[in-house]
C-alpha positions as CSV (number, residue, x, y, z in Angstrom):
1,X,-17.5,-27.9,8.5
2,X,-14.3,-28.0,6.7
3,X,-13.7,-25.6,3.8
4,X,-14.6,-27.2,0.2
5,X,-11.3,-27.2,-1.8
6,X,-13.1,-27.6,-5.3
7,X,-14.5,-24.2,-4.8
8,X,-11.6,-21.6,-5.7
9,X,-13.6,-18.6,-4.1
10,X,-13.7,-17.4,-0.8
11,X,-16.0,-19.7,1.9
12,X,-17.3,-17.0,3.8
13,X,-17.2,-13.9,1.8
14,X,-17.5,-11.8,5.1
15,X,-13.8,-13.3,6.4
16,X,-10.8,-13.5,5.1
17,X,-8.6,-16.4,6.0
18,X,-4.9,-15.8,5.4
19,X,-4.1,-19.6,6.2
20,X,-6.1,-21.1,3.2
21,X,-4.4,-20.5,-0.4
22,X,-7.4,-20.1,-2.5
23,X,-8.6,-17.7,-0.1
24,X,-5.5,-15.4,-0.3
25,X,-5.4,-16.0,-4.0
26,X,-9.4,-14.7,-3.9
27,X,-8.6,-11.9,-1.7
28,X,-5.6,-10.9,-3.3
29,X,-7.2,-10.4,-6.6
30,X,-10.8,-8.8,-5.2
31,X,-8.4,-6.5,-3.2
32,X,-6.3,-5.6,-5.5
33,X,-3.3,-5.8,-2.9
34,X,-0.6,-8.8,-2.5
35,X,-0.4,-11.3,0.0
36,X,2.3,-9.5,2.2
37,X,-0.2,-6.4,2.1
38,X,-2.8,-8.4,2.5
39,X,-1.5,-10.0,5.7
40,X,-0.4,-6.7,6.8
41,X,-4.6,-5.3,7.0
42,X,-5.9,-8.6,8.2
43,X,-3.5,-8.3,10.9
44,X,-4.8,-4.1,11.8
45,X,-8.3,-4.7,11.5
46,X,-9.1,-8.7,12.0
47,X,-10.8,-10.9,9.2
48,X,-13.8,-8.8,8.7
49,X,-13.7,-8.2,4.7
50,X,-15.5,-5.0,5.7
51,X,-13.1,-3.6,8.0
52,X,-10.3,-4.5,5.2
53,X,-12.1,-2.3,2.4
54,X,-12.4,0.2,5.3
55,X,-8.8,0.3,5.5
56,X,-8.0,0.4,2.2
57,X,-10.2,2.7,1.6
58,X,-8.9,5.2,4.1
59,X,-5.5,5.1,2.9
């Protein structure tokens, strides 16, 4: 099932997709990082949103 564009937030609220706008835009705010950064921890830990607070949360 493709991803409904009317809905701004993320899909899946467990992955992070870096390839869909609204989702980095999401991401990007919830995280508090920017895209480049947010790139950056996808691409350490995977799309797990739990991994990514893990990360940011360890410094």
């Amino acid at each position: 099932m493709s991803d409904d564009l009317n809905n701004k937030g993320a899909q899946d609220r467990a992955r992070i997709n870096v390839n869909e706008p609204h989702e980095v835009a999401y991401w990007t705010h919830e995280l508090g990082v920017n895209k480049v950064r947010l790139e950056q921890l996808v691409k350490e830990v995977g799309t797990s949103a739990k991994a990514v607070r893990e990360r940011l949360a360890a410094g």
